[in-house]
C-alpha positions in Angstrom: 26.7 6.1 -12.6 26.8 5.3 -9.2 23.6 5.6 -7.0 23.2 5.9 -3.1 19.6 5.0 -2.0 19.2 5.5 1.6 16.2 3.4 3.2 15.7 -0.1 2.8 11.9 -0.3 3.2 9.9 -1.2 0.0 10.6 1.7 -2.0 14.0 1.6 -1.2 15.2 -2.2 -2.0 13.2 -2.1 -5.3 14.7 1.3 -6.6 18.4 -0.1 -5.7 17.6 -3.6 -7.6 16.2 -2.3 -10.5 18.9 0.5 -11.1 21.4 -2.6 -10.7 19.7 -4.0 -13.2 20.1 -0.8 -15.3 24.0 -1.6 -15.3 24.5 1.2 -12.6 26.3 1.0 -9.5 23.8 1.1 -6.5 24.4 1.1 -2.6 21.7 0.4 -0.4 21.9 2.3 3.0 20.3 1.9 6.5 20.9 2.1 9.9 19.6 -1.0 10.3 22.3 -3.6 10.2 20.0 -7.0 10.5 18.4 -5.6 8.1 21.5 -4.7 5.6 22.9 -8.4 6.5 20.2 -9.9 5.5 19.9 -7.6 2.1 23.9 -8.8 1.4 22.9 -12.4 1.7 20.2 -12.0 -0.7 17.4 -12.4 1.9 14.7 -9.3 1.4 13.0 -9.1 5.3 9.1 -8.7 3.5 7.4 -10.4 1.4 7.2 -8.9 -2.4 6.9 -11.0 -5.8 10.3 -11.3 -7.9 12.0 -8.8 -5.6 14.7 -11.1 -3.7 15.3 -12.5 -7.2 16.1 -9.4 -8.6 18.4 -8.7 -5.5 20.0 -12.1 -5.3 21.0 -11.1 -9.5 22.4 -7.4 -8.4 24.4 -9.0 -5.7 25.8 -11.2 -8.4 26.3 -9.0 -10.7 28.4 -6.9 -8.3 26.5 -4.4 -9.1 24.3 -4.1 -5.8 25.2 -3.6 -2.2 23.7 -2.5 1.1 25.7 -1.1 4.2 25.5 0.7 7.3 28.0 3.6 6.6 27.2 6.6 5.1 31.0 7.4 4.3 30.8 4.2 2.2 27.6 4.7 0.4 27.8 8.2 -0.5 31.1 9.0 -1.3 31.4 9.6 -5.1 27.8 9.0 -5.9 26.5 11.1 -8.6 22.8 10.5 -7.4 21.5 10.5 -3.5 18.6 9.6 -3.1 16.1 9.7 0.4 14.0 6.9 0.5 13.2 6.4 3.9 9.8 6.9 6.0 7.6 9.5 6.3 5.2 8.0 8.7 2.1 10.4 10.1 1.5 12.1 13.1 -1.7 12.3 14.7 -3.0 15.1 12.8 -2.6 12.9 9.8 0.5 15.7 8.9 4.1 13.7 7.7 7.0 13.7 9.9 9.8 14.4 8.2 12.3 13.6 10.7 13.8 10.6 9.3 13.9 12.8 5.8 15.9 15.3 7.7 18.5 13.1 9.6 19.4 11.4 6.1 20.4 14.7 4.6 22.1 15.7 7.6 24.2 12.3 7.6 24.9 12.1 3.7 25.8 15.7 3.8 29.1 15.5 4.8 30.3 13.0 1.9 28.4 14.7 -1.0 30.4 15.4 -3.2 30.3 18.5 -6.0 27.4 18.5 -8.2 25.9 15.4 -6.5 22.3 15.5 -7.1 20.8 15.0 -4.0 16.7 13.3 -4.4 14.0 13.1 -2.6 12.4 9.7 -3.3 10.1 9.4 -0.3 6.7 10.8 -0.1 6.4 14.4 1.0 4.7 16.8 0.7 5.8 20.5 -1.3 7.8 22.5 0.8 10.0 19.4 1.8 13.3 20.6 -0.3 13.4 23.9 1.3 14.1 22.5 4.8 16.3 20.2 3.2 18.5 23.0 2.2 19.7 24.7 5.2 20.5 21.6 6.0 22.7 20.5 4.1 24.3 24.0 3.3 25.2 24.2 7.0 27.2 21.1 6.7 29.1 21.3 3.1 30.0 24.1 0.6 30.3 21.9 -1.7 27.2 22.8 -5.4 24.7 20.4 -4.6 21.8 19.7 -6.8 18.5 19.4 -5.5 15.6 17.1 -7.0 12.1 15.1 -5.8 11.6 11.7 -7.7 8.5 10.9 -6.7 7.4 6.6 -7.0 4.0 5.6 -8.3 4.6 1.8 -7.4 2.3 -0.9 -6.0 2.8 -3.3 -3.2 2.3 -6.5 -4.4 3.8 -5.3 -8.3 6.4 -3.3 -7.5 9.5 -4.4 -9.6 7.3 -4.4 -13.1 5.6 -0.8 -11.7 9.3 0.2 -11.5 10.8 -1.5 -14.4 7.4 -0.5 -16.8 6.5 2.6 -15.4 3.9 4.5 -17.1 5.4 7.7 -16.6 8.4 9.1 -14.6 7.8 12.5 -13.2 11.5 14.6 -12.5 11.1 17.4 -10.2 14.0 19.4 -10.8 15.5 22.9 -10.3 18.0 23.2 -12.7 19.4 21.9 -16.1 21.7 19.8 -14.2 19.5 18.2 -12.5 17.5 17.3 -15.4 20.6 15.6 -17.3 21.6 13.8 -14.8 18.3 12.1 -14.0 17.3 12.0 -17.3 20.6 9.6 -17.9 19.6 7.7 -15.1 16.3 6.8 -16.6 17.2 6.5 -20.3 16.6 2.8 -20.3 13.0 3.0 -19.0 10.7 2.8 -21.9 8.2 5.5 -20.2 7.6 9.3 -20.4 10.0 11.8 -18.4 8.0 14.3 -16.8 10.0 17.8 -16.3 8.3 19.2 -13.2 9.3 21.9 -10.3 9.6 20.0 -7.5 6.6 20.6 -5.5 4.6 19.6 -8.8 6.1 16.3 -8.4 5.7 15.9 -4.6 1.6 17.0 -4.9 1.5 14.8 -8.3 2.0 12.0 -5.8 -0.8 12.4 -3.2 -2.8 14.1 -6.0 -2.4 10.0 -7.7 -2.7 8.2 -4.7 -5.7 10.4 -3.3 -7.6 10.5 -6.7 -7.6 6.7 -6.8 -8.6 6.4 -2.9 -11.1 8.7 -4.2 -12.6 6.3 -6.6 -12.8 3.1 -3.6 -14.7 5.6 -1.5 -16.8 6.4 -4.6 -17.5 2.5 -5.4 -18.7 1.8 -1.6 -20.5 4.7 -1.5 -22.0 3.5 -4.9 -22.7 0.1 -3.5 -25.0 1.1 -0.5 -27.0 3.0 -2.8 -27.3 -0.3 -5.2 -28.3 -2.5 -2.4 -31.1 0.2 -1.3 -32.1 0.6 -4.8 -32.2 -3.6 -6.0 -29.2 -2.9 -8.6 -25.8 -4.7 -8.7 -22.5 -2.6 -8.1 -20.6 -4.8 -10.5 -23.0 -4.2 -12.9 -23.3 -0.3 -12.4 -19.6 -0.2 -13.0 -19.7 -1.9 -16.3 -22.0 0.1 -17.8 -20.1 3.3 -16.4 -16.8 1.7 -17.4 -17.8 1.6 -20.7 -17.4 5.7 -20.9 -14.2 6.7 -21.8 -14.1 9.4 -19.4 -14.1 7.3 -16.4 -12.9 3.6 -17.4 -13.3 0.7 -15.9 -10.1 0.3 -13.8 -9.5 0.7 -10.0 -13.1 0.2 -8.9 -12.8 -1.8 -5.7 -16.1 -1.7 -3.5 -15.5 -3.6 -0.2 -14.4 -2.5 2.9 -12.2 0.2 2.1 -8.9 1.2 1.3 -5.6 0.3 3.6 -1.9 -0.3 2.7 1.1 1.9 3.6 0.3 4.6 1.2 -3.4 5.7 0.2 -4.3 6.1 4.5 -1.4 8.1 5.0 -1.3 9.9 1.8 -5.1 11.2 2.3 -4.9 12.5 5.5 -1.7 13.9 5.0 -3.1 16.1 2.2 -6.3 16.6 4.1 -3.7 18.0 6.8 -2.1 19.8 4.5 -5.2 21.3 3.1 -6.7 22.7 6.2 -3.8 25.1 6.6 -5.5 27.6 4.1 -9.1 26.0 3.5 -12.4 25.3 6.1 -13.2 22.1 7.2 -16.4 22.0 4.6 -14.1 22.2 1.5 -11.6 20.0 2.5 -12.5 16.9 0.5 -9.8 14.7 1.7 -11.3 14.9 5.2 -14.6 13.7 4.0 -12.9 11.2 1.9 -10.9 10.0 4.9 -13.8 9.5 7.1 -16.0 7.5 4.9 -13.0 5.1 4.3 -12.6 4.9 8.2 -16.5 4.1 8.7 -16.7 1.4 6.1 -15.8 -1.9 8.2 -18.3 -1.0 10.9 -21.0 -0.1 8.1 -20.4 -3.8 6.7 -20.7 -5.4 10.3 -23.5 -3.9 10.9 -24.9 -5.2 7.5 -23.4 -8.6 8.7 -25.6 -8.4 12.0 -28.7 -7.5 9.8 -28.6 -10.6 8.4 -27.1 -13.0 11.1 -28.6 -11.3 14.1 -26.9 -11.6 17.1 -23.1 -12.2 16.9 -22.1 -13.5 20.3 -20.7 -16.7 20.6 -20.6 -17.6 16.1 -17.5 -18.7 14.6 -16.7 -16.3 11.8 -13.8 -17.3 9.8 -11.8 -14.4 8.4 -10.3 -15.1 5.1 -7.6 -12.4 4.0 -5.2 -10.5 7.0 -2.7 -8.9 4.4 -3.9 -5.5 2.8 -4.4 -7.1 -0.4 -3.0 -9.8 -2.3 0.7 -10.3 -3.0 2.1 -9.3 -0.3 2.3 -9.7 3.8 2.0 -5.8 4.6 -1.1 -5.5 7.2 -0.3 -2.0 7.3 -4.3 -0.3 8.0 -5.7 -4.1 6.9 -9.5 -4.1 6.6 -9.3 -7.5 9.3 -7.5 -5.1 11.9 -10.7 -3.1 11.7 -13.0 -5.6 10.7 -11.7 -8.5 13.8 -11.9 -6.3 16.8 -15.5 -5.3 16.2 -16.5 -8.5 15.6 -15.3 -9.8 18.8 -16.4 -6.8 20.5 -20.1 -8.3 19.6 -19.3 -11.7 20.8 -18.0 -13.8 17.8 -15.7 -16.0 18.0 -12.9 -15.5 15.2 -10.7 -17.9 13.2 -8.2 -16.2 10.6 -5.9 -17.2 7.7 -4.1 -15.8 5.1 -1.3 -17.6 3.0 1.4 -15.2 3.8 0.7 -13.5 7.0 2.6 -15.8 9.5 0.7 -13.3 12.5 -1.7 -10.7 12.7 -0.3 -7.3 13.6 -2.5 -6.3 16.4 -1.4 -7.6 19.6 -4.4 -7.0 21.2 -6.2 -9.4 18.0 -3.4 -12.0 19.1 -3.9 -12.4 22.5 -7.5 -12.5 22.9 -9.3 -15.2 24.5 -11.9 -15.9 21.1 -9.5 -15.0 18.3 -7.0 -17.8 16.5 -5.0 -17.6 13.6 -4.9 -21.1 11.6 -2.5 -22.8 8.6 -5.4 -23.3 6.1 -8.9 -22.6 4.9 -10.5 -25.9 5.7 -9.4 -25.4 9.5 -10.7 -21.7 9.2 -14.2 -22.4 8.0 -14.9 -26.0 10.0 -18.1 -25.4 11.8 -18.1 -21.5 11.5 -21.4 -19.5 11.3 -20.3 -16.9 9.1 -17.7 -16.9 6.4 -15.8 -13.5 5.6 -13.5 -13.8 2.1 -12.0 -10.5 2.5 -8.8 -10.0 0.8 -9.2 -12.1 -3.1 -6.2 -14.0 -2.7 -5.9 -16.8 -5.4 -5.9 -19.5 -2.5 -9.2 -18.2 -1.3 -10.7 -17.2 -4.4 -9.8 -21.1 -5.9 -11.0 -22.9 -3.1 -14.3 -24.8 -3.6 -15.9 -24.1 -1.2 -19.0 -26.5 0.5 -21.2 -26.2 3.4 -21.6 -30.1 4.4 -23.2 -28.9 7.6 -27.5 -28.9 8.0 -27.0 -25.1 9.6 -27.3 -22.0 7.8 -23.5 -20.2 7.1 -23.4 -16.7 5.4 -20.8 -16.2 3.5 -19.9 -12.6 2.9 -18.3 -11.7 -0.3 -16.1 -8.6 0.8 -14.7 -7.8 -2.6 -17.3 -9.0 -5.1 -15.0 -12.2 -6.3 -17.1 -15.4 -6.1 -20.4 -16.1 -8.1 -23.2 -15.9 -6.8 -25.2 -18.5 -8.2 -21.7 -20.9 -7.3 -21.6 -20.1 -3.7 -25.5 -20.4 -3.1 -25.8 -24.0 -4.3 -22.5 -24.6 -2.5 -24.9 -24.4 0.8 -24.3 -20.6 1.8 -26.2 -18.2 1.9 -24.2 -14.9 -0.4 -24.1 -11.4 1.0 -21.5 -9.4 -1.2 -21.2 -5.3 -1.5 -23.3 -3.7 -3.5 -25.1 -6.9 -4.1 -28.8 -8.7 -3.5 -28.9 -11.0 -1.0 -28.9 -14.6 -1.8 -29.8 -17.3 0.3 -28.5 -20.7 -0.3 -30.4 -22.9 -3.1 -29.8 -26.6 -1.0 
């Protein structure tokens, strides 16, 4: 069948490459046209792992395209689907705005029984100011559906192409078929939901597991009060079936396009009919925004004074696999370290520059090309995002002066890094001063 996904971001350029790979027909649509050239030669503008491969094959194939018309991309598509943006206002609430102005653009070319999806994340609600949208534009049926995505940054094509479950928010029987034919060649569960079930399932998912990062930091303060490890707290509790052992991350919090947005966006959403006392995503939200000062001020505890050290900062994407420094622990962590005094020297394999203008510009901050220039002469080392590069490196203090190195996701032995010449600080962890 042929497939119109409108938005280009993430979401958007991995939905229309794997449906090409499907066999269907799939146009990729934005109003961005360096964007959309740059798609048609095979280029994908961010970083993601075997995504411009899979583009460069659909292009091939003839079976992918991108363009800049909505006449050309809609026309005769069975399936429509809204993938743009949903960015947050300062509330934390979603603005929908971009959602809107796609419907009101495609709604002129939809054709009849065209199921018309929405992909991107909202919230319930959403499809009933679709409607009036589109109904003031074209008489023609239209189907309405919400097809919410459970992928990761950084393994999106296998989250799409494996998905453990695929959850169909539909109204009508239509609907149903027609999606359900869309997905038959996924090897995963279809979910037959209303379509606000679908939209909450996908905060509800999100938030659940921002839940559990909150949970582990919160854990790991308690461990260092009370002597424990946190890695070894979460084995024994992984070991329960209930819980498992997956998606514990103590460190310095959650960031990314998705679990920021998506908690305070329910938490907005929440306060319209409960007090600010039961609103757990709230509470959840500002623990996650406190972490990164609570780990500088651990830092300080056990450097003292941080005016005038070199700390190297090890880690500017949001996680591994992939350049996104959208809510980055280093664009919290940098600014209050140079707010104390340090001097700071970043690097990060795929991160060409820092986000944060502010970061760029200032006098003691410089972003450098590898490791070794990074943590020359520093004071304090900071390993905060596990890349491979960082978490391979053998790391050695050749210097006579004390270095800490701080652990900020629990990846490096302990015993290793002390009789490397450092003294270890991790999360959750006991101290451990160098064994030289």
């Amino acid at each position: 069948m042929k497939v119109t996904v409108i938005g280009t971001g993430f979401v958007g350029v991995t939905t229309s490459a794997v449906y090409a790979k499907q066999k269907h027909t799939v146009v990729g649509l934005d109003v961005d046209e360096q964007k959309i050239n740059s798609l048609n030669a095979g280029k994908v503008p961010f970083f993601e792992p075997k995504l411009q491969e899979l583009v460069q094959s659909g292009l091939k194939s003839k079976k992918l395209s991108f363009t800049t018309s909505y006449q050309e991309a809609v026309t005769d598509s069975d399936v429509v689907m809204i993938a743009v943006g949903t960015p947050s206002r300062p509330d934390g609430s979603i603005n929908l705005d971009y959602v809107k102005e796609s419907a009101k653009q495609a709604a002129p070319y939809l054709k009849d029984d065209a199921v018309l999806v929405i992909k991107s994340t909202v919230l319930p609600g959403t499809l009933e100011q679709i409607k009036p949208i589109v109904k003031n534009i074209t008489d023609k049926k239209i189907h309405y559906a919400s097809l919410p995505e459970f992928l990761k940054e950084g393994t999106a094509v296998d989250d799409t192409l494996y998905p453990d479950r695929i959850a169909i928010g539909v109204e009508d029987d239509f609907a149903w078929e027609v999606l359900s034919k869309l997905h038959a060649a996924f090897k995963a569960p279809l979910v037959r939901v209303r379509p606000a079930s679908a939209q909450l399932a996908k905060y509800a998912s999100n938030d659940y597991l921002a839940l559990r990062i909150v949970y582990a930091n919160v854990l790991a303060d308690v461990c260092e009060q009370a002597g424990a490890d946190v890695d070894e707290v979460l084995e024994i509790m992984g070991h329960e079936k209930r819980i498992g052992s997956h998606y514990w991350y103590p460190g310095l919090g959650y960031g990314g396009s998705c679990f920021p947005k998506d908690v305070k966006a329910l938490a907005a959403f929440v306060d319209e009919f409960e007090s600010p006392e039961r609103n757990l995503f709230r509470f959840i939200n500002k623990l996650n925004v406190m972490r990164p000062a609570d780990v500088v001020e651990k830092l300080t505890q056990v450097a003292g004074k941080l005016k005038g050290k070199k700390v190297a900062v090890l880690g500017l994407a949001f996680k591994p696999n992939t350049d996104d420094q959208r809510e980055a622990p280093a664009l919290f962590l940098i600014p209050q370290l140079l707010e104390k005094g340090a001097k700071v020297v970043s690097y990060d394999p795929m991160v060409k520059k820092i986000a944060s203008e502010q970061i760029a510009t200032h006098k003691h901050y410089e972003q450098v090309r590898s490791i070794k220039q990074a943590i020359t002469d520093a004071d304090i080392i900071v390993a905060l995002i596990e890349w491979p590069e960082i978490t391979d490196y053998k790391f050695k203090n050749n210097t006579d002066k004390k270095v800490i190195f701080l652990d900020a996701r629990n990846q490096f032995d302990q015993q290793t890094i002390a009789k490397a010449g450092y003294e270890y600080l991790g999360i959750g962890r006991q101290r451990l001063e160098t064994s030289n």
